[in-house]
Structure formats: structure tokens, C-alpha cells
C-alpha positions as CSV (number, residue, x, y, z in Angstrom):
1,X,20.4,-11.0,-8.0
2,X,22.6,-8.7,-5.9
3,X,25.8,-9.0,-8.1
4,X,24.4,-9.7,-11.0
5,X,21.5,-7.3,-11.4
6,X,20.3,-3.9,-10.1
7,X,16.7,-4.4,-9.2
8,X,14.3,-1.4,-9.9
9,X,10.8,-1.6,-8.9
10,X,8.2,0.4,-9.9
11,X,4.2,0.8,-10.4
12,X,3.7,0.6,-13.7
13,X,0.1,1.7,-14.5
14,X,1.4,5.3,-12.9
15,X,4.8,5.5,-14.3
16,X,3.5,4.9,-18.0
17,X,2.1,8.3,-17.7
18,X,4.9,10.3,-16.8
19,X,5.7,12.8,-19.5
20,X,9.0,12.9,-18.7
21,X,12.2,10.7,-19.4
22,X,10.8,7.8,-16.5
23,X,7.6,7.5,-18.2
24,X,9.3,7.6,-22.5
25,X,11.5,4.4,-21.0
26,X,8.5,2.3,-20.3
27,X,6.4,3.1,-23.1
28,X,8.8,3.9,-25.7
29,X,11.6,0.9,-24.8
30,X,9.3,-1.5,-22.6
31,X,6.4,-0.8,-24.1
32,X,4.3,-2.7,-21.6
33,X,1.2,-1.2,-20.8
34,X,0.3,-3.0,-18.0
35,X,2.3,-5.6,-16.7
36,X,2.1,-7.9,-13.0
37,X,5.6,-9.6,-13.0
38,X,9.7,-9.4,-13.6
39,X,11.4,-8.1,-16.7
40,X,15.3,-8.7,-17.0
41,X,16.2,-5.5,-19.3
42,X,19.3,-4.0,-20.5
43,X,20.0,0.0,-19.2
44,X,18.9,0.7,-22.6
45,X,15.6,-0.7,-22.2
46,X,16.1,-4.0,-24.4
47,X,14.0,-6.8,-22.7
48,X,16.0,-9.9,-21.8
49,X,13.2,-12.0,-20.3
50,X,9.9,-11.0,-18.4
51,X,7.2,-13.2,-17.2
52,X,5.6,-13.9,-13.3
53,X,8.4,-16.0,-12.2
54,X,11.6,-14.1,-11.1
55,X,13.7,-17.3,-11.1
56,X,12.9,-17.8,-14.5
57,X,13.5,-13.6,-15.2
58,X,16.9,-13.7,-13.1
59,X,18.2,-17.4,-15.2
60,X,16.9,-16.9,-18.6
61,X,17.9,-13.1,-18.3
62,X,21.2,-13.4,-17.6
63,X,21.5,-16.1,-19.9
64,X,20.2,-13.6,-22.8
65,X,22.8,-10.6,-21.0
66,X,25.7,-13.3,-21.7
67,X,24.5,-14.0,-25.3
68,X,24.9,-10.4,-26.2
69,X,28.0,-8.7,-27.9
70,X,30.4,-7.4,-25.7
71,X,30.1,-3.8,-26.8
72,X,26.7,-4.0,-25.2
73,X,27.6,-5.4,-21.8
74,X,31.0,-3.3,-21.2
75,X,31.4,-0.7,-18.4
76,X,30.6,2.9,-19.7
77,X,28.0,1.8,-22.4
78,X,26.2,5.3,-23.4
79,X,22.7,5.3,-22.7
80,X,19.8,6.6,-24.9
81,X,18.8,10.5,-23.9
82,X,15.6,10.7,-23.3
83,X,15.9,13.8,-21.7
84,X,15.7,15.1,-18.4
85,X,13.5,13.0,-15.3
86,X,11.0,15.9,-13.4
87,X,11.3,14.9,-10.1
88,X,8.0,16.5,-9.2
89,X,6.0,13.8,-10.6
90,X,7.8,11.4,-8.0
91,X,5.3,10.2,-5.5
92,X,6.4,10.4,-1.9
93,X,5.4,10.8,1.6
94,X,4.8,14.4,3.1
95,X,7.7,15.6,4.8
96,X,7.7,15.0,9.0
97,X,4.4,12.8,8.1
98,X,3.6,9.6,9.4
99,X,3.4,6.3,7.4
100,X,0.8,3.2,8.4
101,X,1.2,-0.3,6.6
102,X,-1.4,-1.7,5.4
103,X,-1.9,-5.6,6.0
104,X,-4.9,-6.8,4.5
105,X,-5.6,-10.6,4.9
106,X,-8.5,-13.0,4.5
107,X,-9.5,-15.2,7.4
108,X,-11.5,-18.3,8.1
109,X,-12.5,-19.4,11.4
110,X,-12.7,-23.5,13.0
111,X,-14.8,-25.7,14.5
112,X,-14.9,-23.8,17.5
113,X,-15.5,-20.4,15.8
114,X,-12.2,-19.1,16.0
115,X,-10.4,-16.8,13.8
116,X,-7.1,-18.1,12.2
117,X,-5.2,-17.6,9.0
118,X,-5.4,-20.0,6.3
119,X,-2.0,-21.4,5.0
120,X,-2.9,-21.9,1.4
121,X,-5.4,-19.6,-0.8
122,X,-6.9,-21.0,-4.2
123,X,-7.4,-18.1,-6.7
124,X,-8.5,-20.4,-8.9
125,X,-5.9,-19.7,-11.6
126,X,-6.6,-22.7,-15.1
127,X,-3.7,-24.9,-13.9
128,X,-2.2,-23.3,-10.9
129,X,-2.1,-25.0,-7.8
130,X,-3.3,-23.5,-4.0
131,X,-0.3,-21.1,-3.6
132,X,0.5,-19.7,0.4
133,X,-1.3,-17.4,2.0
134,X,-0.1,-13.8,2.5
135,X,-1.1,-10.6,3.6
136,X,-1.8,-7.8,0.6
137,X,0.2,-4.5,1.5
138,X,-0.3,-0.6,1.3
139,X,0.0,2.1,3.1
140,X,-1.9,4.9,4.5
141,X,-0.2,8.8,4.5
142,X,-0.2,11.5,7.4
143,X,1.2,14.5,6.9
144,X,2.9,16.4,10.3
145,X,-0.1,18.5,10.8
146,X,-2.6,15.8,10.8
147,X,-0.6,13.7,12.9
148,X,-0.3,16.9,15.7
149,X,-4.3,16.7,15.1
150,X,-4.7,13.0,16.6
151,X,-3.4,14.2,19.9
152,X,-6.0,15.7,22.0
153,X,-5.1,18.7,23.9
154,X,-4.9,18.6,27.6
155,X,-5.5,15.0,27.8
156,X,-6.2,13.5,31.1
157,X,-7.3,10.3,32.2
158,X,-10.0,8.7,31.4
159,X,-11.4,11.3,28.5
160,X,-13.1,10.6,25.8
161,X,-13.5,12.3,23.0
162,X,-14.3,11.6,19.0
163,X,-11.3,10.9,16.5
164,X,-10.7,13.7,13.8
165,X,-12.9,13.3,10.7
166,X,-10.3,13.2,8.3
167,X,-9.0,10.0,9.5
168,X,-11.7,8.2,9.9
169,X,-12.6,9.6,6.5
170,X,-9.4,8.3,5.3
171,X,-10.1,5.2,6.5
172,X,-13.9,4.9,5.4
173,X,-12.5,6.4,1.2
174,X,-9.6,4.6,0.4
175,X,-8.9,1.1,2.9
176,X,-12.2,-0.9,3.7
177,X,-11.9,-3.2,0.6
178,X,-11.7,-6.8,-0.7
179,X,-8.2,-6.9,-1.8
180,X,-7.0,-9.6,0.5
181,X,-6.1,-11.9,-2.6
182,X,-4.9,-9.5,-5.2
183,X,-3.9,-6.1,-5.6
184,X,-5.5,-3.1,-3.3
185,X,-6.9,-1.6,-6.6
186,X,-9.2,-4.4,-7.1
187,X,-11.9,-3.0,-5.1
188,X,-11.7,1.1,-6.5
189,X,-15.2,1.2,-7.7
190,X,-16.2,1.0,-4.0
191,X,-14.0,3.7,-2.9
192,X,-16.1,6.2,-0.9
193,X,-18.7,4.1,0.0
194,X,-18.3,3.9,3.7
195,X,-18.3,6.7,6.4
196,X,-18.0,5.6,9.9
197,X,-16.8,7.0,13.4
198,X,-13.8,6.6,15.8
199,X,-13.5,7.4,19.1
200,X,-10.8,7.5,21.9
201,X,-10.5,7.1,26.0
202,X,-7.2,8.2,27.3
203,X,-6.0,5.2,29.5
204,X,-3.0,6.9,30.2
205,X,-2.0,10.7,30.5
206,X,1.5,11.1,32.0
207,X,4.7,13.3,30.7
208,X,6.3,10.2,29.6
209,X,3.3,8.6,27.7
210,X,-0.4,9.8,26.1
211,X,-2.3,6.0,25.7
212,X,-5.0,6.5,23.4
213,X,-7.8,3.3,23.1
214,X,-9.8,3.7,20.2
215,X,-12.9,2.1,19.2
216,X,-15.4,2.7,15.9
217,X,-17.5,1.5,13.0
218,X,-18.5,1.9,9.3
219,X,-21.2,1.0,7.3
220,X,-21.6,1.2,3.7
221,X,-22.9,-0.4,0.0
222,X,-20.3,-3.4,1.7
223,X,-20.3,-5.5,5.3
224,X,-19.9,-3.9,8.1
225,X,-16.5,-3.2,9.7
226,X,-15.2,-2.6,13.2
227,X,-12.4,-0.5,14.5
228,X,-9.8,-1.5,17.5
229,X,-6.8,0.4,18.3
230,X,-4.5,1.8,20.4
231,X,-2.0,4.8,19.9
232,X,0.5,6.0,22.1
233,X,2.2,9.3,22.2
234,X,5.4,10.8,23.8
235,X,4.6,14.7,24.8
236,X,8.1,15.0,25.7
237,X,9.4,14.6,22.3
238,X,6.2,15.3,21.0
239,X,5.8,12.0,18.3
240,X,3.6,9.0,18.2
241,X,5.6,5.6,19.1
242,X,2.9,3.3,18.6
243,X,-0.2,3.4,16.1
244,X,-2.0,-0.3,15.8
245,X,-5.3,-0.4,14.2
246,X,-7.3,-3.1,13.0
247,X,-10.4,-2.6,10.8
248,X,-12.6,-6.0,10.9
249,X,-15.6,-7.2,8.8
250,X,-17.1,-10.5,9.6
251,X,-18.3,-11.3,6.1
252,X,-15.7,-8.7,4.3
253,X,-13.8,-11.2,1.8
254,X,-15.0,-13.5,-0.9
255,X,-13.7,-16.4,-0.8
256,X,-12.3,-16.7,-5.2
257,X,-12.7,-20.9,-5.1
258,X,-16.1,-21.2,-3.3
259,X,-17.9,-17.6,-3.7
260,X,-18.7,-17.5,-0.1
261,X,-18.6,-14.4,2.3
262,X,-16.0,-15.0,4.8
263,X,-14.0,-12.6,7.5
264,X,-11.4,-9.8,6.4
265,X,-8.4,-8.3,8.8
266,X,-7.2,-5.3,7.4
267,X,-4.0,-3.9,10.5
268,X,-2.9,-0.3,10.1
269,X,0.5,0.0,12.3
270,X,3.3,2.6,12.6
271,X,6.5,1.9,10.3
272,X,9.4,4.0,9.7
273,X,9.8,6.3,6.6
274,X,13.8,5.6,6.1
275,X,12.8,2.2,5.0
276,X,12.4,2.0,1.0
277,X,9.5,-0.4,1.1
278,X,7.4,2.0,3.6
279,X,8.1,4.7,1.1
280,X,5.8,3.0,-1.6
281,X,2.5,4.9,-1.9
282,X,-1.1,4.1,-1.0
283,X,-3.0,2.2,-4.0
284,X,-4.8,4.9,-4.8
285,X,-2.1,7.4,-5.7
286,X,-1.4,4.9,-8.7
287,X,-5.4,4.9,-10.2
288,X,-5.4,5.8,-13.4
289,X,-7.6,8.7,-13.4
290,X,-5.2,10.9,-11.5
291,X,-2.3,9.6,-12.5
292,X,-1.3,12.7,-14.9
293,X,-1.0,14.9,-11.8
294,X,0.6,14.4,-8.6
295,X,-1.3,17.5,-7.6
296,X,-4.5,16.7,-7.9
297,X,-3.6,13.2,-6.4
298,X,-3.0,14.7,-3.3
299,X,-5.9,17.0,-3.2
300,X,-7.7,14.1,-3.6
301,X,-6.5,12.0,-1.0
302,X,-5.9,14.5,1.6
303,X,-8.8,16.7,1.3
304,X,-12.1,16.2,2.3
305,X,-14.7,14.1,0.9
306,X,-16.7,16.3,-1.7
């Protein structure tokens, strides 16, 4: 894939509604409205191959890129205008934020009532065997001022204190959902549902390290969840090093083969925002119905809960 191919990825549903020249590629070359898989294209835009399978994309593609005439595979080819790409409607994190991955995976528990993770997952796809079990990703935004907002001022050891609304918030709007088997959009109509509370002791309050415990819960039109966490802080260069947060709900997935209530594991920890994976938006930025304005996207997802 590396020397034959230059792989692209991008969200599709949000993408199609770019006015600009990103968005007249897909729907005036692709033309895919919605689409959960690989496409092998030319820079052009003609499709080579494009199913779920990149094996099959990355063979049968290349094997249609071969097939074609040589004046269409040759160094310099001139590409389409489609005029010029408005970089504001490209989604990414606030500058100096912080960024949290998401895992989001369903659990079962054993004999003796203990949690573990399943290897295989049935999603009961007509024909489609058990396929391995892995955690759903997304990611949750800070920007630098909230972040300065989860540090309490003039911590000491062994205060307590309640979490800033907004994150909590956050949490509660956009991230306590059934999406451990499919995408994180699955569950949107619930968004907003839940409101909860966080709160922090300080186990630790020294110039070399703020170690914040926290502890919550939310309730809602779904199961209950549970928060544990712990966040540490470095006053001397005044940045968090460590944000781990797990969000638990005893009866928070449905099980696709047998329709039964079973436990959900959603982990918030700190990643680094010079990695292009991390960079991919939360779920939400890519819902249709704000999709035509970045703006209002963020107003959305940063401001308060109206």
C-alpha cells in the first residue's frame, strides 16, 4: 500500500457537504453518498475498486490502475480544477487544547463475576462469521482554557472539590452511548440525555506533581454510569501528563446476537496532538445536521447545554 498507493482517509457523511473543491470530488467524481469501506480511485476521481475489504480494494485496484492507458498513469497527469479547497471548513483541534481517545468496548463478565473482554463479537451480519473483538474509537476536545480550568487553584492535600460543569457536561452530551460494536454515531438520538457530577481529592499537591482522583455519576433515559479517574498535573510546566478516565455502566451495551443488557467500558486517556490519528474529530462534529458549518459545530460542542 505504501509504494503503491497514497492512502487518504476521510469522514465521508461531513466531507460530502463541503462546498468547496474537497466536497465537488466526492459528490461530483465519487459520488458516494454514504459509504463504510475502501475505494481504490484514480487522482482524478475515477473509481478503480471499492468495497469493505481493503485486500480486495488494494489487488483488484491496482489491477484496474495497470489495465489503464498509459497517458492516464504517467507522472504529471493534469488534474480536474475544481477550484480552490477553503481550509476553514477543515475540522481540527483547538490550538494548545488537549485531546482524549475515546475507547469504547463491550464487556461480559465469568463464572466468578468478573469483568473481561470477549475475543470474538457476532453482529449478526446474513453470512458473516463472529469477527474479533475491538474497541470503537473517538475522541473528546479541550481547548487551552478549559484545560487551565481542570486545575484547581491553590490545591493542597487532601481537598476536594467538584469538577467543572462543562466537562462533566461534555461527558454526560456527547460519550455515554452504545457504540461499542459500530460506529460512535449509532447512538445520536440519545445525545443529551444524561447529566451527572464529577468530583476530585487531591492525593498529591507538590511543585513537581498536582494528583487529582476523581470520582462521579450520570443518570439518564439509559443505564446508569460510573466515573473513575485520575489526572495528574505538572505546575512547573504548567500541562497535564496524565488524564485516565473510565465511564462504566453495568447494563450499558446490547448484546446484537442475543438482545441482552450486558456491561460497557468507555476509557478517556491523554494522547498527543502531533499524531494524525489523534487529530480525527469527535463523532459528533461529523452529524449531519451541522455539518454545513464548522461554526456552529463548535458552538455546539463547546458551549453549554441549552
Amino acid at each position: 500500500m505504501r509504494e503503491q498507493f497514497i492512502p487518504v482517509s476521510f469522514e465521508i457523511a461531513y466531507v460530502n457537504r463541503r462546498p468547496d473543491a474537497e466536497g465537488r470530488f466526492f459528490r461530483e467524481k465519487l459520488k458516494v453518498p454514504s459509504f463504510n469501506g475502501f475505494m481504490a480511485v484514480t487522482p482524478n476521481g475515477r473509481i478503480l475498486n471499492g468495497e469493505p475489504y481493503l485486500d480486495l480494494v488494494l489487488k483488484r485496484g491496482l489491477e484496474q490502475w495497470n489495465a489503464l492507458p498509459e497517458e492516464e498513469r504517467r507522472p504529471g497527469l493534469k488534474l480536474d480544477d475544481l477550484g480552490p479547497v477553503d481550509r476553514a471548513y477543515e475540522l481540527a483541534p483547538p490550538p494548545g487544547g488537549l485531546i482524549l481517545r475515546a475507547s469504547i468496548r463491550a464487556l461480559s463478565r465469568d463464572g466468578k463475576g468478573q469483568l473481561y473482554r470477549p475475543a470474538k463479537v457476532d453482529l449478526e451480519n446474513p453470512g458473516a462469521p463472529p469477527i474479533e473483538s475491538q474497541a470503537q474509537r473517538d475522541h473528546l476536545w479541550l481547548t487551552s482554557e478549559e484545560a487551565a480550568a481542570l486545575v484547581p487553584p491553590q490545591a493542597t492535600r487532601g481537598l476536594h472539590g467538584t469538577v467543572p460543569a462543562f466537562f462533566t457536561d461534555r461527558l454526560c452530551r456527547f460519550y455515554l452511548k452504545d457504540s461499542a460494536t459500530c460506529i460512535p454515531g449509532t447512538a445520536t438520538a440519545k445525545f443529551g440525555v444524561y447529566t451527572g457530577r464529577l468530583t476530585f481529592g487531591v492525593e498529591e499537591a507538590a511543585p513537581a506533581l498536582l494528583r487529582l482522583r476523581l470520582q462521579g455519576s450520570a443518570r439518564g433515559e439509559g443505564p446508569d454510569f460510573r466515573f473513575e479517574g485520575i489526572f495528574e498535573y505538572a505546575p512547573a510546566r504548567k500541562a497535564f501528563t496524565r488524564m485516565d478516565l473510565v465511564a462504566y455502566s453495568e447494563k450499558g451495551h446490547v448484546d446484537k446476537k442475543s438482545a441482552e443488557a450486558r456491561p460497557l467500558g468507555i476509557a478517556f486517556e491523554l494522547v498527543s496532538s502531533e499524531q494524525a490519528l489523534e487529530r480525527v474529530p469527535p463523532y459528533f462534529f461529523t452529524l449531519e445536521r451541522w455539518a454545513d458549518s464548522p461554526k456552529a459545530m463548535a458552538e455546539a460542542y463547546f458551549g453549554a447545554r441549552k
